[in-house]
C-alpha positions, -999 to +999 in steps of 0.1 A: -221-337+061-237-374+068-276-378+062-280-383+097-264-350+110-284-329+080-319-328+097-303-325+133-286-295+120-322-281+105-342-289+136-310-272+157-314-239+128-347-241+136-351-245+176-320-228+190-335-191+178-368-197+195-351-212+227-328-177+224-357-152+223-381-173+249-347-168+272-350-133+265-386-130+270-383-143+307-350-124+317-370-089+305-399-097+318-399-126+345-417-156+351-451-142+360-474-142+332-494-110+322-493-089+287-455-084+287-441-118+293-475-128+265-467-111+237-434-118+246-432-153+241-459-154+211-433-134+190-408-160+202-427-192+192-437-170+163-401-175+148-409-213+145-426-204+107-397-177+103-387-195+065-421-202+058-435-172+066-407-145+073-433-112+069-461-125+087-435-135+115-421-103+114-450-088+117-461-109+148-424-097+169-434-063+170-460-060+201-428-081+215-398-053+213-428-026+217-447-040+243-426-066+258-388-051+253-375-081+237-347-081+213-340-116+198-377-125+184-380-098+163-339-091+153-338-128+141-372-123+122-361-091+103-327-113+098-349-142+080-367-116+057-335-096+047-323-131+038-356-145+021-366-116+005-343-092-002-363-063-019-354-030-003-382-014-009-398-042+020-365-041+038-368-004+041-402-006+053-394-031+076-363-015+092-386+017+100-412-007+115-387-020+136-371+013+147-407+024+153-414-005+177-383-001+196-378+041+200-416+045+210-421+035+249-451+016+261-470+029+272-473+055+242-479+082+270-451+075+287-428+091+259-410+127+268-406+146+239-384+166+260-357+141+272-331+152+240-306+127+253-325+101+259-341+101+227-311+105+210-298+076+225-328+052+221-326+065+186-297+052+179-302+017+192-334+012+175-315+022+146-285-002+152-317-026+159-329-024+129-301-022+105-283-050+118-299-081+108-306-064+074-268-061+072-262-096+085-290-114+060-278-099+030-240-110+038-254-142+042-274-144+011-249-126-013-225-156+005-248-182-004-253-170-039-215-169-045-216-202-035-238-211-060-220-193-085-185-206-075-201-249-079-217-241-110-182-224-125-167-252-112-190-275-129-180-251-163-144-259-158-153-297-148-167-299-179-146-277-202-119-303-191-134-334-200-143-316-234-101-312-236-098-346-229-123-356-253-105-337-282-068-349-270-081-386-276-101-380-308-067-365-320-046-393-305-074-414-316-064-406-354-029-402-349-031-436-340-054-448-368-030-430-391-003-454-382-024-488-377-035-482-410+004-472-427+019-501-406-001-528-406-022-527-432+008-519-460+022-554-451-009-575-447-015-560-482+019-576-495+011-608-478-023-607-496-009-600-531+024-624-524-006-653-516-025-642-548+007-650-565+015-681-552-020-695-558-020-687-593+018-702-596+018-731-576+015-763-593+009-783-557-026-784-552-022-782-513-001-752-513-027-732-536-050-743-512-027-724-486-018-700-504-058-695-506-063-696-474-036-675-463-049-645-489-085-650-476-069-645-440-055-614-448-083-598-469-106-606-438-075-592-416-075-557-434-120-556-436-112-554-392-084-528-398-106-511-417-134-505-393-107-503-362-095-476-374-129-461-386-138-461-346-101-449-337-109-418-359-144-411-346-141-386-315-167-409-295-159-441-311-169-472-291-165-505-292-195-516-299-195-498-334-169-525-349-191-546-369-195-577-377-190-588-345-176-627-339-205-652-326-207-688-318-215-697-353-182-684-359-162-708-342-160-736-368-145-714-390-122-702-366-108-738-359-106-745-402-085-716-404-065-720-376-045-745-394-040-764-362-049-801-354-081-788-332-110-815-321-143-795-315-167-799-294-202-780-290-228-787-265-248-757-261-287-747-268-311-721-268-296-700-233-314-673-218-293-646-202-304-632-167-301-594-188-305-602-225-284-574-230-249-594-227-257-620-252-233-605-276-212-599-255-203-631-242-206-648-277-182-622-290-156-632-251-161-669-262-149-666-297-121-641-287-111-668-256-106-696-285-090-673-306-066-664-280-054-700-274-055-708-307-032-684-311-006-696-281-007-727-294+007-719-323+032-693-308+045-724-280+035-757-289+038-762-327+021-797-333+005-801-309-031-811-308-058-797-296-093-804-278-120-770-277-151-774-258-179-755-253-206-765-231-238-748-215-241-758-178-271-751-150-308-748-157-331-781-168-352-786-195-379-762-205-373-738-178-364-705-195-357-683-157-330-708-152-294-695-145-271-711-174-233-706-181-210-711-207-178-732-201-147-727-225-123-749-225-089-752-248-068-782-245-033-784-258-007-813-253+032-808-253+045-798-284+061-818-314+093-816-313+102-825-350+076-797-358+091-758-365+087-728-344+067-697-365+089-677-343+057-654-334+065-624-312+043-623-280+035-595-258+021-616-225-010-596-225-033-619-244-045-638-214-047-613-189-069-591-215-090-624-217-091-630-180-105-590-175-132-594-204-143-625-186-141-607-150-164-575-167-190-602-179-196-618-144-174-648-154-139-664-150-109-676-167-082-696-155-048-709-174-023-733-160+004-755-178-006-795-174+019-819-160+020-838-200+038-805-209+006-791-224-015-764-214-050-752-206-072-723-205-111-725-189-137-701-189-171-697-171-192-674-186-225-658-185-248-684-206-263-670-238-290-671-265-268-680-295-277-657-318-292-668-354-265-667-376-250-689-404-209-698-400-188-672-414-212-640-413-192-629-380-158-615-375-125-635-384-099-642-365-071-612-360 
C-alpha cells in the first residue's frame, strides 16, 4: 500500500458506510422530510464518529431502526463497537438494545400481542439483526489480533536468525583465528628468531642492519596478528577495535622500511573534514594505499624507483568550511632488469580492496601501467585533520 492510496482508503472506510445507510434511509422512507426520513439520516451521518465514538453512535441509530426502519446505520454501528470494544457484558447489552429497537413497532400502540407469527418472525430478524455484526466485528478483531501476533512471531524468528548467524561467525570467527594464529604466526616467529641470529652472527655491518630490520618487521608483523585475531575471536568484533591504527605520521617509516628506492613527498596541512568523523579513516586508506604499492612494487618491478606524493588540494588559506582532498599518488618506473625477483605470491585483490575503501570514503582510485614500462596508482580522498602523532606510534606495515 503507497502513502497516497492509505488516506483514500480511510476517507473511503469512513464515507462509503454513511453513503450506504443515507441510501437506505431514503429507499425506507422517501424523499419527503418529516420524523422518519429525520431520525433516519441523523443515525446515518451519526456513523461519521463511529471509531471515535462507537457507543455514543450506537446509541444515536436506534430512534433510526425504531422509528425510521432503517437497517445499515445502526447494524454498522453495533459492528464498530463489537470491534472497538469487545466486552460482552456491553455487547450483550447492546445486542438486546438493538433487538428491542427493531421487534417493537412504532408506533408503540401499534404492537399486537396477539399476531404469534408475526412476532415470531420479527423476532427472529431483530435477533439475526443484532447478532450479526457482533459476529462479524469479533471475526474481524480476533483477525486483526492474529495479525499482530503472526508479525511480531515473525519478528521472533527474524531475530532468532540473525542471533544464529551471529554465533555461526563468532565460531567461524575463532576457527579462523585459530589457524591465522598456528599458520602465520609460527613462521613469522622463525623468521624473527632466524634475524635475531643473523644479527648477532654477522660480521657485515649492513646485513646486521638487515637482519635488524627484518626482525623488527616481523615482531611489529606478529603485535597486528595479535590483535587480528583478538577481534576474529570476539563475537562482535569490528574493525575499528584493531589498534594502533596507521596515520600519516606513519608514512616515513613505512617508505624506510620498505627497503625500496622511494622519493617522498608531503604537502599537506591542518585539513578539516566535512564530518570529522572520517579523519581516521582516511589517514588509516592513505597509509594502507602506499602500503599496497609499495608492496607491487616489490612483487613486479624489483629496482625500480619510486616517487610517493601526498598532497591536500581545494580550500584557501584560513578558511576552515572549505572542501579539501587528499591526493595519493605512487610512481614506479620499469623494473631493473639485473635486479632479482622475491618471487612474492599475489592474489590480485590488493587493488581492488584499495579501490572499494576509497569508493566507501567518498573518494577514488585509479591504476594503470605507464608507457616507460612503470606503473601508477592515484587516489582522491576525503581531506583530513592529520591527527597529532609522532612517526612510528601507528601501525606497521603487514
Amino acid at each position: 500500500m503507497t502513502a497516497m492510496t492509505a488516506p483514500v482508503l480511510r476517507w473511503a472506510s469512513l464515507l462509503v458506510p454513511m453513503a450506504l445507510a443515507v441510501a437506505d434511509a431514503l429507499l425506507v422512507n422517501g424523499v419527503t422530510l418529516g420524523l422518519e426520513l429525520n431520525v433516519s439520516l441523523v443515525a446515518a451521518t451519526a456513523l461519521l464518529l463511529r471509531r471515535r465514538l462507537p457507543m455514543t453512535v450506537f446509541l444515536a441509530t436506534l430512534p433510526g431502526i425504531l422509528i425510521g426502519y432503517v437497517w445499515f446505520a445502526p447494524m454498522i454501528a453495533m459492528y464498530t463497537v463489537a470491534a472497538r470494544r469487545p466486552d460482552r457484558r456491553l455487547l450483550a447489552f447492546s445486542a438486546l438494545l438493538l433487538a428491542i429497537a427493531h421487534f417493537v413497532p412504532w408506533p408503540v400502540s401499534d404492537f399486537e400481542p396477539t399476531a404469534y407469527r408475526e412476532n415470531t418472525l420479527t423476532l427472529i430478524d431483530a435477533s439475526v439483526t443484532s447478532v450479526a455484526p457482533i459476529a462479524l466485528g469479533l471475526l474481524v478483531r480476533t483477525r486483526g489480533e492474529l495479525a499482530a501476533r503472526i508479525a511480531d512471531l515473525t519478528h521472533s524468528r527474524r531475530h532468532a536468525d540473525e542471533l544464529l548467524a551471529q554465533q555461526v561467525l563468532s565460531t567461524e570467527r575463532a576457527r579462523l583465528a585459530r589457524e591465522m594464529h598456528d599458520v602465520v604466526a609460527h613462521q613469522v616467529s622463525l623468521i624473527s628468531l632466524q634475524a635475531g641470529a643473523v644479527q648477532i652472527s654477522a660480521a657485515d655491518s649492513q646485513a646486521r642492519e638487515s637482519a635488524r630490520t627484518i626482525r623488527e618487521l616481523s615482531v611489529r608483523t606478529l603485535d597486528e596478528l595479535r590483535h587480528m585475531v583478538g577481534v576474529l575471536r570476539a563475537a562482535g568484533g569490528d574493525l575499528e577495535e584493531l589498534t594502533p591504527q596507521p596515520c600519516l605520521a606513519d608514512l616515513p617509516r613505512l617508505i624506510e622500511l620498505s627497503a625500496l628506492d622511494v622519493d617522498y613527498e608531503a604537502d599537506y596541512g591542518e585539513g578539516v573534514l566535512e564530518d570529522l568523523g572520517q579523519s581516521e579513516a582516511v589517514e588509516r586508506a592513505v597509509f594502507r594505499i602506499v602500503q599496497e604499492a609499495l608492496t607491487n612494487v616489490r612483487k613486479h618491478a624489483p629496482g625500480a624507483r619510486v616517487r610517493v606524493r601526498v598532497s591536500e588540494v581545494g580550500g584557501t588559506e584560513g578558511d576552515e568550511k572549505a572542501v579539501r582532498e587528499l591526493r595519493v599518488e605512487v610512481r614506479n618506473g620499469a623494473p631493473d632488469a639485473t635486479a632479482a625477483a622475491p618471487g612474492l605470491p599475489g592474489g590480485g585483490h590488493g587493488l581492488i580492496g584499495l579501490r572499494e575503501r576509497a569508493q566507501l570514503l567518498g573518494g577514488t582510485l585509479e591504476a594503470r601501467p605507464l608507457p616507460d614500462g612503470g606503473f601508477v596508482v592515484r587516489a582522491r580522498l576525503p581531506g583530513v585533520r592529520p591527527a597529532p602523532r609522532s612517526p612510528g606510534t601507528g601501525a606497521t606495515p603487514g
